[in-house]
Structures are given as structure tokens and as C-alpha cells.
C-alpha positions as CSV (number, residue, x, y, z in Angstrom):
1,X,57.0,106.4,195.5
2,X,54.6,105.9,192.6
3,X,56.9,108.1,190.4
4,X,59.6,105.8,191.1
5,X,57.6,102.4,190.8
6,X,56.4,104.0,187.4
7,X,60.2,104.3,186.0
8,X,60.7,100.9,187.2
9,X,58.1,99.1,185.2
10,X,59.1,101.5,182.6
11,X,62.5,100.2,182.5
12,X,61.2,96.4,182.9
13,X,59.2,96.4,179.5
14,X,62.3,97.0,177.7
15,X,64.5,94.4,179.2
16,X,62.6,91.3,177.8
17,X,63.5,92.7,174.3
18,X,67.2,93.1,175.0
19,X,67.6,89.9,177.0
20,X,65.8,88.0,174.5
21,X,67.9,88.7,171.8
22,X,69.3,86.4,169.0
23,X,72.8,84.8,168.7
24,X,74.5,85.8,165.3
25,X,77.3,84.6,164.0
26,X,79.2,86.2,161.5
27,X,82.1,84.2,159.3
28,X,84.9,86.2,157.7
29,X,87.6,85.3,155.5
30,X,90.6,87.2,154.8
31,X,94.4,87.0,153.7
32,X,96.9,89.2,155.2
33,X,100.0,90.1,153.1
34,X,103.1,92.1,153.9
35,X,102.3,94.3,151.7
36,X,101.4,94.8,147.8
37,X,102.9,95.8,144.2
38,X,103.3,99.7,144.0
39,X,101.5,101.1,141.3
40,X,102.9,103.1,138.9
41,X,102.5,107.3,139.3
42,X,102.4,107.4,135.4
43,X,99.1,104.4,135.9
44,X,97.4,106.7,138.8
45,X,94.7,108.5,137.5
46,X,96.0,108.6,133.9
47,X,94.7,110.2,130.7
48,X,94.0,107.6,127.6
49,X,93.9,110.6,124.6
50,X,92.1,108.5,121.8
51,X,93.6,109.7,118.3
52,X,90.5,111.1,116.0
53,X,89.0,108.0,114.7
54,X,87.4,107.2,111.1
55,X,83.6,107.0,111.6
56,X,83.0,106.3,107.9
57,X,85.2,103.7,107.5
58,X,84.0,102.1,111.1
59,X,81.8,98.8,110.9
60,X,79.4,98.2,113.2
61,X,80.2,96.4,116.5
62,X,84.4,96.4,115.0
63,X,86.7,98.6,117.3
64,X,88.6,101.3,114.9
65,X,91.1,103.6,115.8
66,X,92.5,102.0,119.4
67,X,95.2,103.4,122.0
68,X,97.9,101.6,123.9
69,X,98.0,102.4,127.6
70,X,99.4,100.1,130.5
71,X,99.1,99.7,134.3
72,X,102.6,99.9,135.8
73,X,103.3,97.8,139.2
74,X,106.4,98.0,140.5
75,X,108.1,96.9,144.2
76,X,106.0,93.7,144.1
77,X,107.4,91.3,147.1
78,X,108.6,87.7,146.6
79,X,105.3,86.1,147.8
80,X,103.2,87.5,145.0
81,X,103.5,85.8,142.0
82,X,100.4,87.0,140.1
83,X,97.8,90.1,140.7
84,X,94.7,90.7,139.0
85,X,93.0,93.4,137.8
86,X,89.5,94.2,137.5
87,X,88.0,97.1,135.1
88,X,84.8,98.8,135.6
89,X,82.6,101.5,134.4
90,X,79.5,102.6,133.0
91,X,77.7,100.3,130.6
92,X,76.6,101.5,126.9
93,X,73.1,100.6,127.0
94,X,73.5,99.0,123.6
95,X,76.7,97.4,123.2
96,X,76.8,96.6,127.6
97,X,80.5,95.1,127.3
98,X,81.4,98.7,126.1
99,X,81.7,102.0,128.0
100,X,79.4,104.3,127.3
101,X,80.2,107.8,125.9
102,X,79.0,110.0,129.0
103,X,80.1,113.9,126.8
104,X,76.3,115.4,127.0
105,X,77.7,118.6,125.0
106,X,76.4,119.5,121.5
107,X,79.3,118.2,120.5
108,X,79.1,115.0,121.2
109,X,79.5,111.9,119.1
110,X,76.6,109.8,118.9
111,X,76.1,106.0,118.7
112,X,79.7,105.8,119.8
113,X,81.6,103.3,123.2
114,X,84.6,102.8,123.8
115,X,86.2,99.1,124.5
116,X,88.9,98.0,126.6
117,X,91.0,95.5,125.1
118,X,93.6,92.9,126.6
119,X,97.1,92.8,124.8
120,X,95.7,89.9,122.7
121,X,93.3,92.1,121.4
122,X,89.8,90.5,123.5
123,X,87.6,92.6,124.5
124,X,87.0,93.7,127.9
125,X,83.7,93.0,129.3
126,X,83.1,96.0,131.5
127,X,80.5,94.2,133.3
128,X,82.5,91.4,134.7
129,X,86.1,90.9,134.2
130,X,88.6,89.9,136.3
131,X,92.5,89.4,134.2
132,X,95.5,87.6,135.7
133,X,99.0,89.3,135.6
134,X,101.7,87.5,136.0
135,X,104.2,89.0,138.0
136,X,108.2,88.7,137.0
137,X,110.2,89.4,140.0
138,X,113.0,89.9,137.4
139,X,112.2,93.4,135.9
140,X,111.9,96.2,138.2
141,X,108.5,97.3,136.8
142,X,105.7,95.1,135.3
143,X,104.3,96.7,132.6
144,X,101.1,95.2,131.7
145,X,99.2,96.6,128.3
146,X,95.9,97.3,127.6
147,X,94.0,99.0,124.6
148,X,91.2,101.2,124.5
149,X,89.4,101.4,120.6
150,X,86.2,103.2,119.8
151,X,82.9,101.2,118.7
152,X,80.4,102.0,116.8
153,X,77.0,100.6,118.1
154,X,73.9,101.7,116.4
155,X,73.8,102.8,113.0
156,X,72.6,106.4,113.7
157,X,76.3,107.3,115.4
158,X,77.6,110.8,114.2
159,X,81.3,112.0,114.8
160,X,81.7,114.1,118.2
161,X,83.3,114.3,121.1
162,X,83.7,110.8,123.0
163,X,84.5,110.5,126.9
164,X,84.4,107.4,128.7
165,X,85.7,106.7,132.6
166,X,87.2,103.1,133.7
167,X,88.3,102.9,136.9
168,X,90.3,99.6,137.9
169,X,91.1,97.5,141.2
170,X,93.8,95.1,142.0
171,X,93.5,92.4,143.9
172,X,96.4,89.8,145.1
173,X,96.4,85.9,145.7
């Protein structure tokens, strides 16, 4: 009997904390679309090969030698009229709007990002960015351009090897 009167009370500590507990409301927000532009296999996990760049005739802070690439969406459905795109990566710790140069080999250049650019040529904060695209239900793919440049950003850069990583999210209205 006292075995069984002990279990009891046992139990009966714990059920003031668990009938006591607080009420919490949680508030979410959300869209739900029929579904979303199709990216483009050639903009899936795509190579940007930088051509060599010019290091002595670079200025400091100026992008030099830059490279074309696009993001491709295609099978977008008549309810979406624009996307948007978001770029991200890791920071140079001196120029922060810039991707840093992560090659750690002897090799590597030093005092050298790379910078994303928009087809008007503006740079790409990689910090916080977030670009419209316009989508035109009358082509079959929307091609939307983009340009990736190297920057020097400290005056004690060297020529090297250079590799950056940007990954990029869409989002949809």
C-alpha cells in the first residue's frame, strides 16, 4: 500500500506543472501557388569560369575583367507576373558587398573578391539583396543576366587563383 500511495504522490507533483501551463499563440502567414517558374538545368548548380584578369591594370575598389552568366526560368504560370531573386554568400572582410576569395592554396590570389553585378552594371550587395524579375509570359524561357567581375580590395593583392561561392533563392509574389 505505501508503495502505491508513494507512486501516487509521485505522479501528483508533476501534474501542477502540466496543468498549469501557458496558452501560446502562434500567427503564420503564407501564400499558396499552383506551382512555380522552372528553373533552368543550364542555371542549376552552374560554373561562372572568370577569364584571367589584369591585376596591374586593376584600380582599387573598380571591378575588371567581369563574366556574363544568367538564371534561366522557364514554365512560369499565368498568375506570376514577377519573381525575385536573392544572392548570398560569404562576405570579403574588406570590401563586405563582395564575395570573398575562399582558394586557401599557395596559389592563391590575394587581396582579391569577386562582385556580382545586375545587367545595369550595380553592384550586388551580397549581404542583402533582393532583385525583381519581371516575368514575360511571351518567351518560353526568361533569361535574366547577371555579371560576376573581380575586385581588388587592399592594395597588397597578388595574382592567384580566385574562388568564390553564391548560392541564390527565388521567391514569388
Amino acid at each position: 500500500m505505501t508503495k502505491n500511495l508513494s507512486v501516487i504522490l509521485s505522479l501528483l507533483t508533476f501534474l501542477p506543472a502540466v496543468s498549469m501551463g501557458e496558452r501560446v499563440t502562434i500567427k503564420i502567414n503564407a501564400s499558396v501557388i499552383e506551382r512555380s517558374c522552372t528553373i533552368s538545368n543550364s542555371s542549376v548548380n552552374s560554373t561562372v569560369d572568370l577569364q584571367p584578369g589584369n591585376l596591374r591594370a586593376s584600380k582599387l575598389g573598380a571591378p575588371f575583367s567581369g563574366t556574363r552568366f544568367s538564371v534561366n526560368l522557364e514554365n512560369c504560370p499565368d498568375n506570376i507576373s514577377s519573381a525575385y531573386i536573392q544572392f548570398k554568400g560569404e562576405s570579403d572582410p574588406e570590401m563586405s558587398n563582395l564575395l570573398k576569395n575562399t582558394s586557401t592554396t599557395d596559389t592563391s590570389a590575394r587581396g582579391i573578391a569577386v562582385g556580382l553585378f545586375d545587367e545595369d552594371n550595380n553592384n550586388i550587395d551580397v549581404r542583402n539583396n533582393k532583385i525583381n524579375l519581371k516575368i514575360d509570359h511571351g518567351t518560353p524561357v526568361n533569361e535574366f543576366s547577371f555579371f560576376a567581375y573581380y575586385v581588388r580590395v587592399n592594395n597588397n593583392s597578388s595574382a592567384g587563383k580566385v574562388l568564390s561561392v553564391a548560392n541564390f533563392e527565388l521567391s514569388y509574389d
